[in-house]
C-alpha positions as CSV (number, residue, x, y, z in Angstrom):
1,X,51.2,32.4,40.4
2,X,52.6,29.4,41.0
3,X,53.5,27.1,37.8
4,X,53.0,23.1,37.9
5,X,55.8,20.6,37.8
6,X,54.3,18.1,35.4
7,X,57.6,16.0,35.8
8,X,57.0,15.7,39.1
9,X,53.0,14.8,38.8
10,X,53.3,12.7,35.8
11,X,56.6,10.4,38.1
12,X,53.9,10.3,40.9
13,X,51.4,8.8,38.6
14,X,54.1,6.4,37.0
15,X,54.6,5.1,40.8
16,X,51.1,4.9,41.9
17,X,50.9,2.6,38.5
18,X,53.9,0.6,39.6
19,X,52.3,0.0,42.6
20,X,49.2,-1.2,41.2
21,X,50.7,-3.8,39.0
22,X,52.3,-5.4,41.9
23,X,49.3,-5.4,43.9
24,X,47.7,-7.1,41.2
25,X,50.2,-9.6,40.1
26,X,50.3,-10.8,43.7
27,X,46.6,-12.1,44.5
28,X,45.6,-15.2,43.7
29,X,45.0,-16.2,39.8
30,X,42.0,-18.3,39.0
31,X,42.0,-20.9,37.2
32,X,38.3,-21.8,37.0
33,X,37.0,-21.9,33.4
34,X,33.9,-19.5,32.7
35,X,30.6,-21.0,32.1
36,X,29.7,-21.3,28.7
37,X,27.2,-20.0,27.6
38,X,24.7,-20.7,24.2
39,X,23.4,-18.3,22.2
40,X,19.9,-19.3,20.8
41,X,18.7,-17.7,17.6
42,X,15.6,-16.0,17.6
43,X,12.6,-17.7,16.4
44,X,10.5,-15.6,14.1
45,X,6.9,-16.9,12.7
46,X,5.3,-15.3,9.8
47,X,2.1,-16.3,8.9
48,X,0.8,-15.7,5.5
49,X,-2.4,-15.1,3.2
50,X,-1.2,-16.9,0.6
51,X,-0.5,-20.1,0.2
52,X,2.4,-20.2,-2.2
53,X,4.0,-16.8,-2.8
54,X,4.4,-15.7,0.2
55,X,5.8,-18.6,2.4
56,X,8.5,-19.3,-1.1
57,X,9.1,-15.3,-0.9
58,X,9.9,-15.4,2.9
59,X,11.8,-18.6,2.2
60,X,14.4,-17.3,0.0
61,X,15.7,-15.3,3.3
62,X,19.3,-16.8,4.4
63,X,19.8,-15.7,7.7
64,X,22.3,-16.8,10.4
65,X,21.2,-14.5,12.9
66,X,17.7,-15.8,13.5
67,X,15.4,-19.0,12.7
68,X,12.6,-18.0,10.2
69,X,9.4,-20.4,9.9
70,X,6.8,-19.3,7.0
71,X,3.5,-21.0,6.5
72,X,0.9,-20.1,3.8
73,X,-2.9,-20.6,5.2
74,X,-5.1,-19.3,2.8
75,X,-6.7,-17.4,5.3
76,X,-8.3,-13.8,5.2
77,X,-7.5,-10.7,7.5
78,X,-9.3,-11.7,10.6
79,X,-9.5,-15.1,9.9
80,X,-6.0,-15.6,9.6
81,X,-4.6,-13.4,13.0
82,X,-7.2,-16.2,14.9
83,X,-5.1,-19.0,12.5
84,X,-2.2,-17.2,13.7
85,X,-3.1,-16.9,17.2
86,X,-3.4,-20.5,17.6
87,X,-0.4,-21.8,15.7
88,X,1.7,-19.2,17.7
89,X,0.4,-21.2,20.9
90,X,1.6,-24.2,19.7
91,X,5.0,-23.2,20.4
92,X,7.3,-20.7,21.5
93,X,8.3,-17.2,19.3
94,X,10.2,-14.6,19.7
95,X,8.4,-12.4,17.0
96,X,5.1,-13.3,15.0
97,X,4.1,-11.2,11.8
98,X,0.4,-12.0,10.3
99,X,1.4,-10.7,6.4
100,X,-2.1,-10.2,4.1
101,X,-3.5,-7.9,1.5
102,X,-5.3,-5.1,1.7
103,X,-7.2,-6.6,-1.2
104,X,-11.2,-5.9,-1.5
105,X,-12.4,-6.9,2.0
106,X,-14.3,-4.2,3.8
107,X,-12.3,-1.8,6.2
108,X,-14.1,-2.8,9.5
109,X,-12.8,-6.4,8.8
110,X,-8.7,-5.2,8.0
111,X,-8.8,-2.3,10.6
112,X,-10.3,-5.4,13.3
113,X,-7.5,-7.8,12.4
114,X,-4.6,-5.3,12.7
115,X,-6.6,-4.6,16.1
116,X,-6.6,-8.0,17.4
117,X,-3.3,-8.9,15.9
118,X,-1.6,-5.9,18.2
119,X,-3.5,-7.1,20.8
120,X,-1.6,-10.3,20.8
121,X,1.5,-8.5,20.2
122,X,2.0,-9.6,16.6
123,X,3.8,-7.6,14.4
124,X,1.1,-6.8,10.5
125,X,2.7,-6.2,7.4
126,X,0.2,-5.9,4.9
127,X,0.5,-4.7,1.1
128,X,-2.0,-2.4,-0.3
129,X,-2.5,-4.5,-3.7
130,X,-1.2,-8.1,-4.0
131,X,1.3,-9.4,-2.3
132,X,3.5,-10.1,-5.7
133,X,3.9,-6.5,-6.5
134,X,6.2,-6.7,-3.4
């Protein structure tokens, strides 16, 4: 058995490097300055039951990272995914959220809006009592 001469393989490598480089320093350079490029925040819409409490609780988020636009309707379940639905066609979002309470309104009505508002590819965050226990 024959043993390896890593001298000898690692002063191969060391050459094939050198050889590289050159190659390398002698094409061209460009001087041509990249495009730049802007990076848009995303735009989120979250469209609340409430008229006050949820819009001022969404409000209160700082964030540098995306553009957050909260508006209180007053609208129930169903009724406000349709509100939502046309306000998000207004303009352009990246993400929409419908936010409601569970409340006392009937299951076929809640369990329809979460339907229609996947449908349209919102995102539903709804609390099980009152949004303030949040």
């Amino acid at each position: 058995m024959k043993m390896k001469n890593k001298k000898a393989e690692q002063a191969a490598q060391r050459l094939i490097h050198k050889d590289q480089l050159k190659t390398k320093r002698r094409l061209e350079t460009s001087f041509e300055r990249p495009e730049p490029k802007l990076l848009e925040k995303p735009s989120i819409l979250i469209v609340c039951e409430g008229v006050n409490t949820e819009p001022s609780y969404f409000n209160q988020f700082r964030l540098s990272s995306a553009t957050i636009k909260s508006i209180g309707e007053g609208y129930n379940t169903i009724s406000l995914v349709e509100r939502t639905i046309e306000i998000a066609n207004k303009c352009k979002y990246d993400q929409v959220w419908c936010v409601f309470d569970k409340d006392d309104f009937n299951e076929n009505d809640f369990n329809k809006a979460i339907l229609v508002a996947e449908k349209n590819n919102f995102g539903v965050a709804y609390s099980n009592q009152a949004f303030e226990y949040w």
